[in-house]
C-alpha positions as YAML, in Angstrom:
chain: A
units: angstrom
residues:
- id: 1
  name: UNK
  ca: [-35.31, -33.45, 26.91]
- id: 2
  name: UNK
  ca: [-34.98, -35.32, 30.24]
- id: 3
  name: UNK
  ca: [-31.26, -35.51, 31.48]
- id: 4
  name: UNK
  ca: [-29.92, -39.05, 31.44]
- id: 5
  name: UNK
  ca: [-27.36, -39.90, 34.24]
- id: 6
  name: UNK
  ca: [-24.88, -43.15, 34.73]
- id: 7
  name: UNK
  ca: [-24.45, -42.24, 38.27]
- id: 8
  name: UNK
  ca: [-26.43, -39.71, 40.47]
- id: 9
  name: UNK
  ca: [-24.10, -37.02, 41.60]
- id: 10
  name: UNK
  ca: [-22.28, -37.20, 45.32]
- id: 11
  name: UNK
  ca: [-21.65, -33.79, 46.08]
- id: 12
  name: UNK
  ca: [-18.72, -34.25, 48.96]
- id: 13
  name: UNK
  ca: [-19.50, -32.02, 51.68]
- id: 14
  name: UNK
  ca: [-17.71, -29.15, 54.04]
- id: 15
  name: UNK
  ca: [-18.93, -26.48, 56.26]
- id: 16
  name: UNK
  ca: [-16.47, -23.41, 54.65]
- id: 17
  name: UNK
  ca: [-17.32, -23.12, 51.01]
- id: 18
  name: UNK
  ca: [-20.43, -23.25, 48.18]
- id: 19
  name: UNK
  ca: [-20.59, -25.47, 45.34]
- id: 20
  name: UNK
  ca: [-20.95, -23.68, 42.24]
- id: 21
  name: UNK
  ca: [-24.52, -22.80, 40.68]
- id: 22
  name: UNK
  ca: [-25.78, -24.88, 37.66]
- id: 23
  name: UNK
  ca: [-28.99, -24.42, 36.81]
- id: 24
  name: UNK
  ca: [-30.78, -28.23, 36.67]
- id: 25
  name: UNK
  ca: [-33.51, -26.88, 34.74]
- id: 26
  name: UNK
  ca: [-31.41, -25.72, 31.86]
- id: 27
  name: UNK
  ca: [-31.06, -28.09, 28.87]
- id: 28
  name: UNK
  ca: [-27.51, -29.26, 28.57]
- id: 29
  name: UNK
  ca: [-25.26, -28.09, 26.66]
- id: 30
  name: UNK
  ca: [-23.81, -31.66, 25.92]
- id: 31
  name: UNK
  ca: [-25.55, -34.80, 26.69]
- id: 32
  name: UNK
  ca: [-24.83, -38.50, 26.10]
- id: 33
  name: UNK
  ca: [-27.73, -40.97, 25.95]
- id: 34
  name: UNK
  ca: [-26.75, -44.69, 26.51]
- id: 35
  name: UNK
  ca: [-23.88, -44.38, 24.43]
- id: 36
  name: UNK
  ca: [-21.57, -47.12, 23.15]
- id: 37
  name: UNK
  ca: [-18.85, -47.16, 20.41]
- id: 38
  name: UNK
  ca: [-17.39, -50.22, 19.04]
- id: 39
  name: UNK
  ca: [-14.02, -50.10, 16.39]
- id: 40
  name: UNK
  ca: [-14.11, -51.36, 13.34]
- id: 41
  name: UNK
  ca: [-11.40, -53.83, 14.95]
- id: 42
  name: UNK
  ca: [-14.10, -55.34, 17.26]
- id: 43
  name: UNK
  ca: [-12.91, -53.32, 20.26]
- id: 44
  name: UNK
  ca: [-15.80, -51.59, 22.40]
- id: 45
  name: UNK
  ca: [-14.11, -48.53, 23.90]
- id: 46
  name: UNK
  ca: [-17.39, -47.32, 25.43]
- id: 47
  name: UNK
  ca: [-20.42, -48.92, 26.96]
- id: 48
  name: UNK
  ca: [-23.86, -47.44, 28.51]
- id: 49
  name: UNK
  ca: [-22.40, -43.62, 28.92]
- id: 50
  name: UNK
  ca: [-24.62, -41.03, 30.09]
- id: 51
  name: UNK
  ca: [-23.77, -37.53, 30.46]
- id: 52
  name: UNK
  ca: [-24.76, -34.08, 30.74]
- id: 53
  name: UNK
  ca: [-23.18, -30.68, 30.81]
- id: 54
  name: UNK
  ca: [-25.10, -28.10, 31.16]
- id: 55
  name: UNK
  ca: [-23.87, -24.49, 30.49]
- id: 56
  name: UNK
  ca: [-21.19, -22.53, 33.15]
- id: 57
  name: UNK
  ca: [-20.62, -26.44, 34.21]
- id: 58
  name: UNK
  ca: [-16.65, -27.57, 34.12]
- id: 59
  name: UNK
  ca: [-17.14, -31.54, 34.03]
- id: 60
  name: UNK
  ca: [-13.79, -33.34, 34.15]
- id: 61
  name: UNK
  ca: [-13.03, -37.42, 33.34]
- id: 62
  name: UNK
  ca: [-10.51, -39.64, 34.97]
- id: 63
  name: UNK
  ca: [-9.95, -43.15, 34.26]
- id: 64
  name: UNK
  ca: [-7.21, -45.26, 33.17]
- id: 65
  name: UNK
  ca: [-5.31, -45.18, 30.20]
- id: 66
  name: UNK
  ca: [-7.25, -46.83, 27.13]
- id: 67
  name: UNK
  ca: [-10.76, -46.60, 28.75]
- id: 68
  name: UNK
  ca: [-12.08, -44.14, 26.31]
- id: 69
  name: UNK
  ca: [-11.44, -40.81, 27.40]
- id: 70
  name: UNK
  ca: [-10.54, -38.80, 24.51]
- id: 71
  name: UNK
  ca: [-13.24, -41.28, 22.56]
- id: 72
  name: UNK
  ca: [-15.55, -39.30, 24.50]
- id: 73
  name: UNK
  ca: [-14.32, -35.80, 23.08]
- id: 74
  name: UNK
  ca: [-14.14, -37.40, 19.92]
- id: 75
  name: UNK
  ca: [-17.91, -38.09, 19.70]
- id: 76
  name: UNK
  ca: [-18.73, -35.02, 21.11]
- id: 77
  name: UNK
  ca: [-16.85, -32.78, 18.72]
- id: 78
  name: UNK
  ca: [-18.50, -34.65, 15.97]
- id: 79
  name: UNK
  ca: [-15.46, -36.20, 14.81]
- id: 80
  name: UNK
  ca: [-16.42, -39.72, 15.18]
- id: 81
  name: UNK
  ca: [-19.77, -41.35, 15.36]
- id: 82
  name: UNK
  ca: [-21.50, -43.27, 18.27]
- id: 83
  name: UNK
  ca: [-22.06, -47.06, 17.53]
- id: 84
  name: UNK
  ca: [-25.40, -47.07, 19.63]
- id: 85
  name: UNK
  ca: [-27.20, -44.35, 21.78]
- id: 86
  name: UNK
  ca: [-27.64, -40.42, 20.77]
- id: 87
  name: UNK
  ca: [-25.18, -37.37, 21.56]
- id: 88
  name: UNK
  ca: [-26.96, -33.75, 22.29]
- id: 89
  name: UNK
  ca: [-24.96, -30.79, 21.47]
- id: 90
  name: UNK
  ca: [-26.82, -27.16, 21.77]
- id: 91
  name: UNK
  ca: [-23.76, -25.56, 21.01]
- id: 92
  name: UNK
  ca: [-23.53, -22.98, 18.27]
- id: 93
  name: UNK
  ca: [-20.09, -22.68, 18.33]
- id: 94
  name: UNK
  ca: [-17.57, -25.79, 19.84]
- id: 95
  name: UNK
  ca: [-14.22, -25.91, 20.40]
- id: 96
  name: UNK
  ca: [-11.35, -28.47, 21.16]
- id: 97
  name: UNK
  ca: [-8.03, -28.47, 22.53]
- id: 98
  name: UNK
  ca: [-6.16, -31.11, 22.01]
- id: 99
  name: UNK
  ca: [-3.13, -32.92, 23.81]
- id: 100
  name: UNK
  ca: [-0.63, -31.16, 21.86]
- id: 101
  name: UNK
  ca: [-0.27, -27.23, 21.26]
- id: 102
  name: UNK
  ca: [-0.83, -28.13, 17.23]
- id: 103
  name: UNK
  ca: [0.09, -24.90, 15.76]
- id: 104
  name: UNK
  ca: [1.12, -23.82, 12.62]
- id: 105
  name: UNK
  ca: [4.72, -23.40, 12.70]
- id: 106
  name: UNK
  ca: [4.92, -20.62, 9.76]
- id: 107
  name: UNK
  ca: [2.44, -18.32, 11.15]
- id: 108
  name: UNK
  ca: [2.72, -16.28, 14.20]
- id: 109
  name: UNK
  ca: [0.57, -16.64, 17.85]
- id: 110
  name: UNK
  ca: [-1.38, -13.78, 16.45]
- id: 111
  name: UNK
  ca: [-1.69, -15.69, 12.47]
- id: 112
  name: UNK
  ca: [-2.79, -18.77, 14.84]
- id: 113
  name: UNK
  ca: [-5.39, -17.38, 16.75]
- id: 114
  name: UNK
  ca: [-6.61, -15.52, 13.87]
- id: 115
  name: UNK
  ca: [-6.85, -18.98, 11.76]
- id: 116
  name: UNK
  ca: [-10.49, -19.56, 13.09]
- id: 117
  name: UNK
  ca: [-11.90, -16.16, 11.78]
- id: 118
  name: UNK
  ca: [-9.72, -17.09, 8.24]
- id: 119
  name: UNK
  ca: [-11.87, -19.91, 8.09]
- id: 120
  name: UNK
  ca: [-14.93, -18.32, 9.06]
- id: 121
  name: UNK
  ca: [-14.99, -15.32, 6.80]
- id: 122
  name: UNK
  ca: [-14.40, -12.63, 9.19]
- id: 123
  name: UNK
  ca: [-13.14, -9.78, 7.89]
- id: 124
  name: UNK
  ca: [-8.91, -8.91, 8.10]
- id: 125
  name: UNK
  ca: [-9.37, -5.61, 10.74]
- id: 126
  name: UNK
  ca: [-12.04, -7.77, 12.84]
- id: 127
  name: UNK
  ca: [-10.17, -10.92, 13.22]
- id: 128
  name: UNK
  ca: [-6.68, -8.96, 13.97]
- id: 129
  name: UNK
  ca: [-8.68, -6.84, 16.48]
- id: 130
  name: UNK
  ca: [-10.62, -10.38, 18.27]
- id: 131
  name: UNK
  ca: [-7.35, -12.43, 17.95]
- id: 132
  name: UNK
  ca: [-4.78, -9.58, 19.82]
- id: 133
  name: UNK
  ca: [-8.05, -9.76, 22.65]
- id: 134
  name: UNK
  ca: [-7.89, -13.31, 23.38]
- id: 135
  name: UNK
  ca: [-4.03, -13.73, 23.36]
- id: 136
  name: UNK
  ca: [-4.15, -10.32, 25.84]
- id: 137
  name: UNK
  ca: [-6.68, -12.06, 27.50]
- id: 138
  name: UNK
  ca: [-4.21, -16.09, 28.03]
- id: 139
  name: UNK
  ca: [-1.30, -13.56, 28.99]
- id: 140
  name: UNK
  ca: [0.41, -12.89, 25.81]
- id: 141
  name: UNK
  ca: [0.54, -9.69, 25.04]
- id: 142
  name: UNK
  ca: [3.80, -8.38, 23.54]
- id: 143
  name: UNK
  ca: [4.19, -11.96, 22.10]
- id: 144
  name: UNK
  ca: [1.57, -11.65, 19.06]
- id: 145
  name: UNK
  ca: [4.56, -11.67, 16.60]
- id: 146
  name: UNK
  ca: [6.93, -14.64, 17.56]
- id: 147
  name: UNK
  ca: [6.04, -18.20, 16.11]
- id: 148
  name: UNK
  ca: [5.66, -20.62, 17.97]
- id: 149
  name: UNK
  ca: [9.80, -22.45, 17.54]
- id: 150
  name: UNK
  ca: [10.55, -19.48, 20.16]
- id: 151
  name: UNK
  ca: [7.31, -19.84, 22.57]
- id: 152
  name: UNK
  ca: [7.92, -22.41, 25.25]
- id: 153
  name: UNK
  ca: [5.52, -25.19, 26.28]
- id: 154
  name: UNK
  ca: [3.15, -23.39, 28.11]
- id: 155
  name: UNK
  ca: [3.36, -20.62, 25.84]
- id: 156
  name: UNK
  ca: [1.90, -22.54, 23.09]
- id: 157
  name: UNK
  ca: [-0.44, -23.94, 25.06]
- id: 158
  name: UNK
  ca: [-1.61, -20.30, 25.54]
- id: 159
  name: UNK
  ca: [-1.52, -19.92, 22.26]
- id: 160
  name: UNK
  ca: [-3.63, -22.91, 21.86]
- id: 161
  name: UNK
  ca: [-6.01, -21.95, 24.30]
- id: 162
  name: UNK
  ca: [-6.63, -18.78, 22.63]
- id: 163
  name: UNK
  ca: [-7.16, -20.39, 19.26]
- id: 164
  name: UNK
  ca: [-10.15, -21.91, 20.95]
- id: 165
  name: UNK
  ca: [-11.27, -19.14, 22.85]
- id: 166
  name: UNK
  ca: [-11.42, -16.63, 20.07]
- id: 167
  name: UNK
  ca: [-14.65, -18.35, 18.55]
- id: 168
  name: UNK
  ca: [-16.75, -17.74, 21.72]
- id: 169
  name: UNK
  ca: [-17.34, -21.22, 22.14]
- id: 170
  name: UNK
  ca: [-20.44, -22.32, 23.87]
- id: 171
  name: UNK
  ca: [-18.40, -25.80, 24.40]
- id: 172
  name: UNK
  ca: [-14.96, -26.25, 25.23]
- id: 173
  name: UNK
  ca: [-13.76, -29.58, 24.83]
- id: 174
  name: UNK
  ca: [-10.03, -30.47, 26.28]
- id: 175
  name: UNK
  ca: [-7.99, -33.46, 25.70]
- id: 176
  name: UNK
  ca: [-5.22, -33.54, 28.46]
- id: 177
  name: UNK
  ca: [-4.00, -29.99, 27.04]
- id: 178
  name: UNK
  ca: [-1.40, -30.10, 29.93]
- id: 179
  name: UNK
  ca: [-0.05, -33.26, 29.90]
- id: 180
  name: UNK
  ca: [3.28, -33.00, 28.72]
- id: 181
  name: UNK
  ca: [3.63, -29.88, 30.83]
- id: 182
  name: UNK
  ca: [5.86, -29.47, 33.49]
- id: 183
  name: UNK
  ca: [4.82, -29.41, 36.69]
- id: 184
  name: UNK
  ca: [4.85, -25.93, 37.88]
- id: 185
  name: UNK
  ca: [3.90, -24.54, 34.79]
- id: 186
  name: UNK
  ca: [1.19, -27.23, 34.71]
- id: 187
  name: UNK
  ca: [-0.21, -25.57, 37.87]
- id: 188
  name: UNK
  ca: [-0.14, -21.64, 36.72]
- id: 189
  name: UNK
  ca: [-2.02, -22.85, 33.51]
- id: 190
  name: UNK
  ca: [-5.21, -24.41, 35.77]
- id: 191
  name: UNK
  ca: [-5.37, -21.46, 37.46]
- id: 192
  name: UNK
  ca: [-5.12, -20.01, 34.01]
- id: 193
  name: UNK
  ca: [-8.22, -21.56, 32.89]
- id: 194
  name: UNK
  ca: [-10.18, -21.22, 35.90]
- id: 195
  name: UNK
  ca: [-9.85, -17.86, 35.21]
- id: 196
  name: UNK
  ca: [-11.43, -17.94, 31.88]
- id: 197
  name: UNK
  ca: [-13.72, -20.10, 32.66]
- id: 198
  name: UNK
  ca: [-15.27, -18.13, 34.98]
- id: 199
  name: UNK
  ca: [-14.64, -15.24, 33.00]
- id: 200
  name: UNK
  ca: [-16.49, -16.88, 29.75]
- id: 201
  name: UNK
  ca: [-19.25, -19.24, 31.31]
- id: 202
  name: UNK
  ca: [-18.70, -21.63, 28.42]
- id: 203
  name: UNK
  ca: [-19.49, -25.46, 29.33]
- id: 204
  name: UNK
  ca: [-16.81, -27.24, 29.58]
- id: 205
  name: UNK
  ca: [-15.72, -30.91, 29.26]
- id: 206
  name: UNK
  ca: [-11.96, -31.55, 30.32]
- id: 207
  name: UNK
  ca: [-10.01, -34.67, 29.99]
- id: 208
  name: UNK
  ca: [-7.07, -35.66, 32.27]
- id: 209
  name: UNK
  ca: [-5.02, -38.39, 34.02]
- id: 210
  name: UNK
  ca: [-4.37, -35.84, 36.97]
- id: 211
  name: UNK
  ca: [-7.08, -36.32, 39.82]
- id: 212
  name: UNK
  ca: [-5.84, -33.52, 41.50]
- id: 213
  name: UNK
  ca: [-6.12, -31.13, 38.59]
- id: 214
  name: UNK
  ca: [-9.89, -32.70, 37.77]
- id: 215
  name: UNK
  ca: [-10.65, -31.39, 41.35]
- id: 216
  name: UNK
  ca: [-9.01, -28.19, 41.00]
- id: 217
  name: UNK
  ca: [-10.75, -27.03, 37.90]
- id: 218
  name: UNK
  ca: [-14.41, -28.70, 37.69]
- id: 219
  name: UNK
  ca: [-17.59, -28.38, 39.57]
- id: 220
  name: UNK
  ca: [-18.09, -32.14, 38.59]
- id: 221
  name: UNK
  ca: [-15.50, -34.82, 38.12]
- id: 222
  name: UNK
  ca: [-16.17, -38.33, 36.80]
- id: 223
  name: UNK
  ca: [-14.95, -41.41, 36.74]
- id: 224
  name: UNK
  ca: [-14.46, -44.29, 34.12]
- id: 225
  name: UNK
  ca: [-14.23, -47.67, 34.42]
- id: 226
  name: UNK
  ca: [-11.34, -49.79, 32.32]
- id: 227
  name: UNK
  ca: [-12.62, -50.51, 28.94]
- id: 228
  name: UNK
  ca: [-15.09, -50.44, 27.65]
- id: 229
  name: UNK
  ca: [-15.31, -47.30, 29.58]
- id: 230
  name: UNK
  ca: [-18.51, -46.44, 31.64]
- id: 231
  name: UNK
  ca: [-18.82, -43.83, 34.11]
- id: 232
  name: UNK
  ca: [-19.05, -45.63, 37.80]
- id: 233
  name: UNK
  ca: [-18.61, -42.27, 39.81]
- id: 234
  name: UNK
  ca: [-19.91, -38.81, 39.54]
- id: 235
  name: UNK
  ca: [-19.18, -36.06, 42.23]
- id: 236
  name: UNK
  ca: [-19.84, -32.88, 42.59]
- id: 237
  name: UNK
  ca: [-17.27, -30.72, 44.27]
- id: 238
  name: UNK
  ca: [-18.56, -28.37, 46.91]
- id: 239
  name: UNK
  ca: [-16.39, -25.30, 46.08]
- id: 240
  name: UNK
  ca: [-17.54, -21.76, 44.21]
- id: 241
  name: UNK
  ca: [-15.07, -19.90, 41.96]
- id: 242
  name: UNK
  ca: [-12.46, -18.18, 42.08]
- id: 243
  name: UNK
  ca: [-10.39, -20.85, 43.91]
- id: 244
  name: UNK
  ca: [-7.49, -19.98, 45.31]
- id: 245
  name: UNK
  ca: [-4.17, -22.25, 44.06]
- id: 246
  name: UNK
  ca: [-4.01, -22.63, 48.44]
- id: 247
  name: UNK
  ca: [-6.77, -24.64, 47.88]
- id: 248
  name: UNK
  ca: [-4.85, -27.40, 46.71]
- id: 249
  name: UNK
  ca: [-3.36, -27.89, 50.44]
- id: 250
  name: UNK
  ca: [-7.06, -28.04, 52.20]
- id: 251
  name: UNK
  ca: [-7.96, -30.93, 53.84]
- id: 252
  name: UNK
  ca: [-11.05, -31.15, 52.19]
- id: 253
  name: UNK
  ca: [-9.28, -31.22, 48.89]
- id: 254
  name: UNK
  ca: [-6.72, -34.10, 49.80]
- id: 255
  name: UNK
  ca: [-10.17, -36.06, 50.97]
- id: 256
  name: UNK
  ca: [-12.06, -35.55, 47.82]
- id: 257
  name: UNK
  ca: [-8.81, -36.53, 45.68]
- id: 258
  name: UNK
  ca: [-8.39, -39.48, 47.96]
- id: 259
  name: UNK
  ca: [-12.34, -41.18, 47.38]
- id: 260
  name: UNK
  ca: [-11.58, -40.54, 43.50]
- id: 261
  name: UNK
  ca: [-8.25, -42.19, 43.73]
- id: 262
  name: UNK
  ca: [-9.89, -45.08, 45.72]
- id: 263
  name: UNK
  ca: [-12.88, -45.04, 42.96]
- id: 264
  name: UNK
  ca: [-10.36, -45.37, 40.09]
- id: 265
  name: UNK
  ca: [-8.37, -47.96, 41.52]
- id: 266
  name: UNK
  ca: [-11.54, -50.11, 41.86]
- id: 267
  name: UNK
  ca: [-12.64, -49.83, 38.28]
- id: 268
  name: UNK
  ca: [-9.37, -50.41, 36.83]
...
């Protein structure tokens, strides 16, 4: 398959640091061909997309509100259906997180994360053993038993997280999971998932209002126009992981978040 692309990539220089490795000649993990989706209302969220995530890739997308963002996700998790074009997924195993924490209040963090083996037939011992892993793994150890009425925000998002996590996704799809965080706590959880990012290597395809936290996390970041929603900028970011929290304060960074700003303001 030949990798389709809107935009070719800008990768934004500087002499101190290493953009991550992606191999090119790696089929992508996700890929959107010249797709469009129009409403049954008449409203054409997307037009012309082309994308592709390839695996150990974090690809974030910024735009304004109502472009088509979470449309995206949507179409890529298989939960909606493309009105022209073709969507790639060589996933076996997918997983989304979604704006809101969206756990079961009756069960505890460890009954949620173990909801995915339920439904998967994994045996009782296995799925108790996998789930206490992951939520060890998000920082949550010690807190397997509480439900989620006495977890706070970023708590549940753990919880959330880990719930995804716990299938060994391939693709991880996220739909402004730290939105209606607050701030600080909205910084410890990208440096969070950085973490298991690099830890897992799954592709990943991020959705967010927050330049700053697209440049943070991803090794590409792209841009979308106002509806319908096409992508108008696509930049690779020239940093290797881990990245240090600090790295928020580099020049470099406030640069990078400062052509992306400019690039969304035009295309609003």
């Amino acid at each position: 398959m030949s990798t389709v692309a809107a935009t070719t990539p800008t990768t934004m220089p500087t002499a101190t640091t290493s953009a991550p490795t992606v191999d090119a000649t790696v089929e992508p993990t996700l890929a959107f061909h010249d797709v469009a989706k129009v409403f049954a209302t008449g409203t054409r969220a997307l037009e012309d997309v082309s994308i592709d995530v390839r695996p150990g890739e974090f690809v974030s997308v910024v735009g304004p509100s109502g472009c088509g963002k979470s449309t995206l996700l949507r179409l890529a998790a298989g939960l909606d259906a493309a009105t022209e074009g073709d969507i790639d997924v060589r996933a076996d195993t997918t997983s989304f997180v979604f704006q809101e924490a969206t756990l079961l209040e009756w069960r505890t963090a460890q009954r949620n994360v173990e909801l995915v083996g339920e439904l998967a037939g994994v045996g009782a011992a296995e799925r108790r053993r996998r789930a206490a892993e992951t939520l060890e793994l998000v920082g949550l150890k010690g807190f397997e038993n509480q439900h989620p009425r006495a977890l706070s925000g970023g708590m549940r998002m753990r919880v959330s997280i880990a719930r995804a996590l716990v299938a060994e996704p391939q693709l991880a799809l996220f739909d402004e999971p730290f939105g209606a965080l607050d701030e600080i706590t909205r910084l410890k959880m990208q440096t969070e998932l950085q973490r298991l990012f690099q830890l897992k290597g799954f592709a990943a395809m991020f959705i967010t209002h927050s330049i700053s936290e697209a440049v943070y996390l991803s090794s590409r970041v792209l841009v979308m126009s106002g509806r319908p929603g096409r992508i108008v900028d696509d930049i690779e970011l020239p940093w290797s992981y881990p990245r240090s929290p600090e790295l928020r304060y580099e020049p470099e960074f406030g640069r990078i978040v400062g052509h992306l700003s400019h690039a969304l303001e035009a295309h609003s």
